[in-house]
N, C-alpha and C positions, 0 to 999 in steps of 0.2 A: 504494500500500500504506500503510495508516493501524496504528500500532503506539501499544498503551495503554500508558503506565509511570506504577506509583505508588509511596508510600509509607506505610507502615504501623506506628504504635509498639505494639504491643501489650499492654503496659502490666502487666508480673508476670507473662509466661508458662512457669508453670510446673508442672507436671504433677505431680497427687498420685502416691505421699506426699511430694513434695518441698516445701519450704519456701524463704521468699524471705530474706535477709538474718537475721530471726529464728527461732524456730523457730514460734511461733505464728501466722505470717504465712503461709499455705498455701491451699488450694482443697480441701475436701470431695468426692468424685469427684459428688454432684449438681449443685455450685457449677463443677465442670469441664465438666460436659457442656453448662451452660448457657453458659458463655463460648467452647469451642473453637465450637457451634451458629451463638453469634452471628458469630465470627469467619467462618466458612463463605458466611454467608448477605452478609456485609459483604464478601469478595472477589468474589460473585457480583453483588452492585451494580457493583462497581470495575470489572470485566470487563477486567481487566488482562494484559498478555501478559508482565510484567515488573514485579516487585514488589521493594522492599528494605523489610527490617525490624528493627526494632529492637523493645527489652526481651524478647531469646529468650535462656529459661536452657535451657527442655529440647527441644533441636533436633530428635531422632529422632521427637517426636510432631506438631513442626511440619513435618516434611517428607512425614510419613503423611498430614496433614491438607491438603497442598496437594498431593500428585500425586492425590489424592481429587477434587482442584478441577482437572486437565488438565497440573498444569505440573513436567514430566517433571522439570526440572533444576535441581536444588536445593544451594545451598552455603555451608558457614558457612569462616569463616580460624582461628578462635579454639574455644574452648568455656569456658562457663563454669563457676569454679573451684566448689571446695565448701570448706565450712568444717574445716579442720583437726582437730576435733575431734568432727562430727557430719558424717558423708556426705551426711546428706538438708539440709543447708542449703545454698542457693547463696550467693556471694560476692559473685559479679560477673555481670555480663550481657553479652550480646553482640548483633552482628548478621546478618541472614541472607539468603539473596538467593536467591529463584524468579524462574525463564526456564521461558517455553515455548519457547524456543528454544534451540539449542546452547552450550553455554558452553565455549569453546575453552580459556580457557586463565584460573586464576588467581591472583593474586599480594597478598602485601601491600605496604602504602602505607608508605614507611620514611621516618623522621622525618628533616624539614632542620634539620640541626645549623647552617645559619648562621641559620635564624631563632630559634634556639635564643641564640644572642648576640646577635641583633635586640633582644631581648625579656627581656636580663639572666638569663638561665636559668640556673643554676649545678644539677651534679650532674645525678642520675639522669633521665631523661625517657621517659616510655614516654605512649601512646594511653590518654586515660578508657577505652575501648574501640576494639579493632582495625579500624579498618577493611575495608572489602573492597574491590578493585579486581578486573573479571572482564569479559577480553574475548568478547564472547556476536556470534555468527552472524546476521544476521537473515537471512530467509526469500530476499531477493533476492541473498543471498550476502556484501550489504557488512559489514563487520566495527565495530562501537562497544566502546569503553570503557565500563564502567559501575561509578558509584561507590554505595557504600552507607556511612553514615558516621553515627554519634550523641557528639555532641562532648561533649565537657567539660557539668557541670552546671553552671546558672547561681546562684549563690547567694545573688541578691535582697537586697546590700545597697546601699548608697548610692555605692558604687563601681562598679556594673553601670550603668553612664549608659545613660537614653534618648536616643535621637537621633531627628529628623525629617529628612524629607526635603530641609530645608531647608540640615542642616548639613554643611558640604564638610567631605572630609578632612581637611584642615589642623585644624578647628576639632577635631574628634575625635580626634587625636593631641593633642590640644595639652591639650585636658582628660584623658584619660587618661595624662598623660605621669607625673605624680605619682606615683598610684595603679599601677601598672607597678615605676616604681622604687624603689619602698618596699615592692614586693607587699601593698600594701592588699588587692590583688583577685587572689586565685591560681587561683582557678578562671575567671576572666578571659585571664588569663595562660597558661593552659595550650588554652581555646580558641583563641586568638593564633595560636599555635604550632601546634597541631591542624591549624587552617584555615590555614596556611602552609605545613604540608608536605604537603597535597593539592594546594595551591595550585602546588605545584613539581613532584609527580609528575603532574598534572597539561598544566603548561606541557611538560614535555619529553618528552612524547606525540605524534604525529601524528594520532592518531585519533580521531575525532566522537566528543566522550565527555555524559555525562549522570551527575548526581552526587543521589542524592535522601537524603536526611538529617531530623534532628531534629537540627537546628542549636543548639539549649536556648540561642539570642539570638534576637533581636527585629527586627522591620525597621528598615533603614534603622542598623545594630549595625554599629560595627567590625570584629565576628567576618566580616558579608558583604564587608567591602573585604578584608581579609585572604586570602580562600575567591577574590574574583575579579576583583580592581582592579587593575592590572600596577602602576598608579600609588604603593599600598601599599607593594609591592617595590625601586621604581624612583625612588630618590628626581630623577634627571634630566627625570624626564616631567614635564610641564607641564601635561596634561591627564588628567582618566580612561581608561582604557583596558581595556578589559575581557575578562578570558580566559573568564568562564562569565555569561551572562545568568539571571537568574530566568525562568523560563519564563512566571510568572503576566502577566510584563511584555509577553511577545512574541505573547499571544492576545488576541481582540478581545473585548470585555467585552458579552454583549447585554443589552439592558435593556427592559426592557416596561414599557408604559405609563408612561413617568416623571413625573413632579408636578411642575408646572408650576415648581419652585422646587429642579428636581433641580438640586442641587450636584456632582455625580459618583457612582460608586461607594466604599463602603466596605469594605476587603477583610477578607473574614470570618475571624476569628481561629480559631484550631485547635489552641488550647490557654487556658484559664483558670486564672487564681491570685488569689486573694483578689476573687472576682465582676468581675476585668480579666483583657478576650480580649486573646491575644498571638499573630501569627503566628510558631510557632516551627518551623516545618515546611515544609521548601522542596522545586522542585527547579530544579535547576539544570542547564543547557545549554549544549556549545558552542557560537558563532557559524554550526556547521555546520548549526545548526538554525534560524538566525533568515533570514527571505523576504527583506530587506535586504541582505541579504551574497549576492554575484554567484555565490559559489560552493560555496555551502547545497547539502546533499544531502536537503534537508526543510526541514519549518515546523512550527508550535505550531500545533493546530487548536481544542483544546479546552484549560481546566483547571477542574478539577471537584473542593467539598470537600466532602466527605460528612460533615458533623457533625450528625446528627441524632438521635444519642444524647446529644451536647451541649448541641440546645436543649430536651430534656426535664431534664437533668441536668447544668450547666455542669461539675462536680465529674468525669463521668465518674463510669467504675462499676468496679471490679476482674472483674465479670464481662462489662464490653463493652474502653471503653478510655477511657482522659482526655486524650486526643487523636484530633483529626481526620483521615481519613484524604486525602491530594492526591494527586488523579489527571490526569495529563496525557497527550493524546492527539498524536501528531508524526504526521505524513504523509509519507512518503518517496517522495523523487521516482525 
């Protein structure tokens, strides 16, 4: 049995007359019918059995719009707020979660108050956005966790370090150690945190769980050691240790025809800022799912990113989305 999961930012969904953070900031019901159209025609590419989403403010049209599309089970934790003084403005956004399958049971994700001291946190702390956690049925009976998550925004200063592949944790705590305890970087600081208390409701689960997100950091970001490195947590471990794999890591990359001078693959980013691609869109995987591990109940078979509104349009459009969407295909054994 082969099961499709992706993930989707939808990018200002919001159903006339309602408006996005301003009040002029809205969709014309002609400018709506071309963006829910394309959205339709973009889960039908995906062919997805299990989808999480983000940037949803008006839920009830996105759950008309996807049992439309086959997928009976539909759930938000949150709703987003309106402006105190004008009903048709949204405030906040949230995220939302279609299963063709049963969704047993679900819960939210509660903040660890000791990463919360990890990371000097003083005062109030709540989710940029609530997550979702929702344990869903699959068809053979076995039961998975499944996260849906859009973290903290990142806010592109000089304190949002890039990292490569090259640079071990050590070297990433150790430059952001600064910028941390001075709060240089608050929206840094709060994805820290974000990605540490899934990181925890995570760890003290039993079950094969899969977490798909808009992580709003970058490969090879602290935000992902935080999200899945026990090491992070653990300052005794000596080595990496990893409680969620990137899935894109655990399929086999095909390549056709390569040029004699092929250096590898470059993984196609799935979000743009200032004409630089950023993968900011993941998904992520128990061990239960990597062929490596003796006692996987599956494998990565596929990962698929469908940016083809991106290379007409790096910017993205308010009436598609300005981000990519990742589809990952698991096979269960």
């Amino acid at each position: 049995m082969k099961i499709r999961i992706g993930t989707f930012n939808l990018f200002q969904f919001a159903e006339p007359p309602f408006s996005w953070y301003t009040k002029k900031e809205k969709f014309i019901p002609v400018e709506w019918e071309e963006k829910t159209t394309w959205i339709k025609n973009q889960i039908e590419k995906m062919n997805c059995d299990i989808i999480g989403f983000q940037e949803v403010f008006s839920k009830n049209a996105l759950k008309e719009l996807l049992l439309e599309k086959g997928f009976k089970y539909f759930k938000t934790i949150d709703k987003a707020k309106v402006d105190k003084k004008n009903e048709l403005i949204y405030v906040s956004t949230t995220v939302a979660l279609a299963s063709k399958f049963p969704i047993k049971s679900l819960k939210k994700v509660d903040v660890d108050f000791s990463s919360l001291k990890k990371h000097n946190v003083e005062g109030f702390f709540k989710f940029a956005r609530e997550p979702i956690k929702a344990t869903i049925i699959l068809p053979n009976q076995k039961e998975i966790n499944f996260y849906v998550c859009h973290l903290k925004s990142n806010r592109e200063n000089e304190f949002e370090y890039i990292f490569t592949k090259a640079d071990k944790l050590e070297d990433k705590l150790k430059k952001v150690e600064v910028a941390l305890k001075n709060n240089y970087s608050l929206s840094l600081k709060q994805r820290l945190c974000e990605a540490s208390s899934l990181y925890s409701n995570i760890k003290a689960n039993k079950k094969p769980s899969i977490l798909v997100c808009d992580l709003n950091d970058k490969e090879f970001s602290l935000t992902i050691d935080a999200l899945t490195n026990k090491r992070y947590h653990e300052e005794n471990l000596e080595k990496d240790d990893f409680l969620l794999l990137d899935a894109y890591s655990l399929h086999k990359i095909k390549v056709v025809n390569p040029h004699p001078e092929f250096k590898g693959v470059k993984r196609t980013p799935t979000s743009y800022f200032a004409g630089k691609g950023n993968v900011l869109d993941y998904i992520f995987v128990s061990k239960d799912f990597d062929k490596k591990n003796e006692n996987a109940i599956g494998k990565v078979t596929s990962y698929e990113i469908f940016d083809e509104h991106l290379q007409k349009n790096q910017n993205g459009s308010l009436l598609s989305s300005d981000h990519a969407q990742v589809v990952c295909e698991i096979e269960i054994y």
